[in-house]
C-alpha angles and dihedrals in degrees: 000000000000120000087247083055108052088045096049087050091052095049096049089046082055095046092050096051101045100042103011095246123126108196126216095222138357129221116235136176154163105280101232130251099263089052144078119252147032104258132020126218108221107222101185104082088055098071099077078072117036120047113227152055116325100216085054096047095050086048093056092046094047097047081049091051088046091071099055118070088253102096136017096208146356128205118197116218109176111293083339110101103191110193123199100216109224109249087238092069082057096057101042090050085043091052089042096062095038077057089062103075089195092035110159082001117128120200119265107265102213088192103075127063115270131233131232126234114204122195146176110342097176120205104262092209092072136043125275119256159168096292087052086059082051100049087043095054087042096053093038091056090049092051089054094044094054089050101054086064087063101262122134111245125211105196103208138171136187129246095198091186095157141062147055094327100058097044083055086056094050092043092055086049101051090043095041111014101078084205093304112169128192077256103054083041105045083225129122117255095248093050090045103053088029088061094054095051086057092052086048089049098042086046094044072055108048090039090059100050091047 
């Protein structure tokens, strides 16, 4: 039962104790920001079928709702009863839904056409780094995001082992590198070439501006 729910039972068990209505519905929502509380009991509609002042009736409801472990506190403003909800609803709802292993998940539907998921198709002229982890646990996510709606999910990344930036890379090494290998130079493979596209790059630079 959803937190909406169990407060909308308890105030229509309240309502029905203290003025023999039992209400069909009850309006809840968000308290707004420049109030106190976390939802707000709309007392209007009730009207139609209680008889009274609104402010006095959302009084009597929350002082009512005050007794239960629902809520900590309630503030009356006009026909507005904001309720603040007591942390230990959270957790147990909290703990509820940690319980459901598929929790908010929808089978995979076979039937219709998947989506892929790219990440994070690093440059394979440079070192790997901190942004890559990034880039991985984002996509990831994504991936797993996607796939709890039902949709089959291709995880997918790109080798981009061609192209400008790599000659680049192999120009600066014939010019520069004097035969230097990850093993003459005690570097990775990565470190080492992508060291080499950074000197071609810095020299193209400082050629232009001379």
């Amino acid at each position: 039962m959803t937190l909406n729910n169990q407060l909308e039972t308890a105030v229509k068990n309240t309502v029905e104790q203290l003025f023999s209505v039992r209400l069909e519905n009850v309006e809840i929502t968000l308290t707004r920001k420049d109030q106190n509380g976390d939802l707000t009991v709309m007392v209007f509609p009730m009207l139609r079928h209680i008889k009274g002042n609104p402010a006095v009736i959302g009084e009597q409801i929350g002082a009512e709702l005050a007794k239960t472990d629902l809520i900590t506190s309630y503030e009356v403003i006009k026909g507005f009863l904001n309720i603040t909800v007591a942390h230990e609803v959270y957790l147990k709802d909290f703990n509820d839904i940690l319980s459901q292993s598929d929790y908010g998940k929808s089978p995979v539907d076979k039937t219709k056409s998947g989506v892929m998921v790219e990440y994070s198709s690093p440059n394979t002229n440079k070192p790997l780094h901190l942004g890559h982890v990034r880039n991985n646990l984002l996509g990831y996510s994504v991936a797993q995001i996607v796939e709890a709606t039902g949709c089959k999910v291709n995880k997918t990344q790109i080798i981009n082992d061609r192209g400008i930036h790599i000659c680049k890379s192999m120009l600066a090494w014939e010019q520069y590198g004097n035969g230097e290998t990850p093993e003459s130079t005690g570097l990775k493979g990565d470190k080492l070439v992508g060291n080499y596209y950074v000197k071609l790059i810095k020299n193209i630079k400082r050629k232009l501006l001379t």
